[in-house]
C-alpha positions, -999 to 999 in steps of 0.1 A, spaced: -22 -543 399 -20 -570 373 -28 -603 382 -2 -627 384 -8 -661 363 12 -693 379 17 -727 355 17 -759 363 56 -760 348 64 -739 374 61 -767 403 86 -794 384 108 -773 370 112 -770 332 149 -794 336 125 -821 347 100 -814 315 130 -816 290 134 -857 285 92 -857 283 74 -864 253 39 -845 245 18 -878 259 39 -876 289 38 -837 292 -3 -843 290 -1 -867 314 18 -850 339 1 -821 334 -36 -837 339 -20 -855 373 -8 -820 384 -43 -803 379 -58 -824 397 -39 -826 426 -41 -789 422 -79 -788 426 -80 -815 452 -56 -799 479 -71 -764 468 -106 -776 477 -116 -758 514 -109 -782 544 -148 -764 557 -162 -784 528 -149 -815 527 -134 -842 550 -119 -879 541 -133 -901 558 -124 -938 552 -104 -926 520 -134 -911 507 -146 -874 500 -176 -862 518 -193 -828 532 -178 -819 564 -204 -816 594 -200 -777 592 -207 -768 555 -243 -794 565 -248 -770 591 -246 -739 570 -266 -754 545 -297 -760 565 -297 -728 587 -287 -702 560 -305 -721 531 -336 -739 546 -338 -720 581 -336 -688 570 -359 -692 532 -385 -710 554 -383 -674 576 -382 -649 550 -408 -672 531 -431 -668 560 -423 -633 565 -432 -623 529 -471 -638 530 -471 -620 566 -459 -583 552 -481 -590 522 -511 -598 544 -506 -571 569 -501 -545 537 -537 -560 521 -556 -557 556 -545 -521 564 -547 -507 528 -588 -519 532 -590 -496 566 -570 -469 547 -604 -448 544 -597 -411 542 -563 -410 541 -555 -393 574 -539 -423 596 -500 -415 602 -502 -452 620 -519 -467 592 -488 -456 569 -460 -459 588 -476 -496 597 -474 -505 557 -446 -485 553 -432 -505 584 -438 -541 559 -425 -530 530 -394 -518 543 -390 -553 563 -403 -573 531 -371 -558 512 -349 -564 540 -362 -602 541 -352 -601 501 -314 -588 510 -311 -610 536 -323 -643 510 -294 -628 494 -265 -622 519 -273 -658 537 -292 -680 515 -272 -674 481 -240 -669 495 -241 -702 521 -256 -717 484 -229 -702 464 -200 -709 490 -208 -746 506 -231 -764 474 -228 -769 437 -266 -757 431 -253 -721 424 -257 -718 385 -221 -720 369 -230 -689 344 -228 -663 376 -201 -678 399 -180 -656 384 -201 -623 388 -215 -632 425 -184 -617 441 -195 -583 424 -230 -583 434 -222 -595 470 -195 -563 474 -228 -535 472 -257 -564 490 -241 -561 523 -240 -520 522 -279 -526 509 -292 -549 534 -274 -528 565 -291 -501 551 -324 -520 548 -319 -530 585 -318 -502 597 -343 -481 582 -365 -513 592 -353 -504 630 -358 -466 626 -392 -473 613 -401 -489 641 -385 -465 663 -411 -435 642 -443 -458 650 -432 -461 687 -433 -427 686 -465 -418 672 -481 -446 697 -467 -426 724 -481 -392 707 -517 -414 702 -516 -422 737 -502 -391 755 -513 -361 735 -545 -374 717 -555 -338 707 -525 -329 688 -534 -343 656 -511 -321 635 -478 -339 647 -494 -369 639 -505 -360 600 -493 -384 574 -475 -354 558 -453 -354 584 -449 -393 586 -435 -394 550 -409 -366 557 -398 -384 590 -397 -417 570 -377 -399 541 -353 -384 569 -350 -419 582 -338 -435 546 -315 -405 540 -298 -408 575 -292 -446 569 -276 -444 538 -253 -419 551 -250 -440 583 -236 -474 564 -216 -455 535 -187 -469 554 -202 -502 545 -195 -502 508 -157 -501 513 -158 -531 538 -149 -553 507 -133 -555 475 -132 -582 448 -97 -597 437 -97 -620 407 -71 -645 408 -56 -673 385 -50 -704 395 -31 -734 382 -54 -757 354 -85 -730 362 -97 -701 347 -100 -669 368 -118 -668 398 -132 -638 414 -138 -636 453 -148 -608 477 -123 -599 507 -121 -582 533 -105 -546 521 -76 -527 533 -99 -504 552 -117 -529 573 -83 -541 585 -77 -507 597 -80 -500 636 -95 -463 632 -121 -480 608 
């Protein structure tokens, strides 16, 4: 599909642009850019208020969940997973706890899931609702953000599995103490590699839930956004 490109002429009709000198062709077309990029500008970013251009109530509100909220969270969650990983690896002694591993397996799994989600929420809300998003990648965050959503569902679930493996070896611990060999770390890592492979297949479906469309508009360069695909819209999907 190529991409369509729409100029400013188009709107007033080249008639209109044929008693126009070049000053008065500039002119016009500077008025009609930036009318352009005023009405184009999201109605969940900005409202007037008193004839004046300020952050609507709702891109505030995005800002401090997704951006301070949620870092502060994942912030605190990375000195706990890094703490919890320091004080087991000290009590790993010979080697033969399956709760020991699973438990920093358990923390490193949730510690990249914390990172996927700093990227989903925090960047996006920054990249979507604020001009702190550095200007060099706006045009490649569309890309990135197509395959993070497919990662993190995949890191949230193998962070729910996990915990689903050392609820089960508790419940082994406590109910059949003596039966140490379906509780050998062996075993852990093969139930834990199980778990990864099943949750990739599991959100496959994921990495066609969007697709990136570059589009031109008027007095702009090319701007590239992720939507919603053609499958997503689907019932059966």
């Amino acid at each position: 599909m190529q991409d369509s490109i729409t100029y400013p002429f188009d709107s007033i009709g080249m008639d209109y642009l044929g008693g126009k000198n070049l000053t008065e062709l500039q002119a016009l077309i500077k008025d009609l850019c930036s009318n352009s990029n005023a009405s184009s500008s999201s109605s969940l970013l900005f409202v007037d208020v008193d004839g004046r251009r300020r952050t609507s109530s709702y891109a505030r509100q995005r800002v401090l969940l997704d951006v301070h909220v949620v870092g502060l969270l994942c912030l605190v969650g990375f000195v706990g997973n890094a703490l919890t990983i320091a004080v087991l690896r000290r009590d790993w002694q010979d080697g033969s706890s399956a709760t020991n591993w699973l438990l920093r397996t358990l923390a490193a799994v949730d510690t990249f899931y914390l990172l996927a989600c700093l990227f989903v929420q925090t960047f996006n809300t920054t990249y979507k609702f604020t001009d702190w998003f550095p200007n060099a990648l706006r045009p490649y965050f569309p890309y990135a953000e197509r395959y993070m959503w497919p990662i993190t569902a995949i890191g949230q679930t193998v962070t729910i599995w996990t915990v689903l493996l050392v609820t089960v070896d508790r419940y082994m611990a406590v109910c059949r103490p003596f039966d140490t060999r379906m509780r050998s770390v062996d075993r852990a890592k093969k139930l834990f590699v199980g778990v990864v492979v099943a949750a990739i297949i599991y959100n496959i479906p994921r990495f066609f839930e969007q697709e990136v469309v570059v589009e031109t508009k008027p007095c702009t360069k090319l701007v590239s956004r992720a939507y919603t695909s053609y499958w997503q819209q689907e019932y059966m999907y």
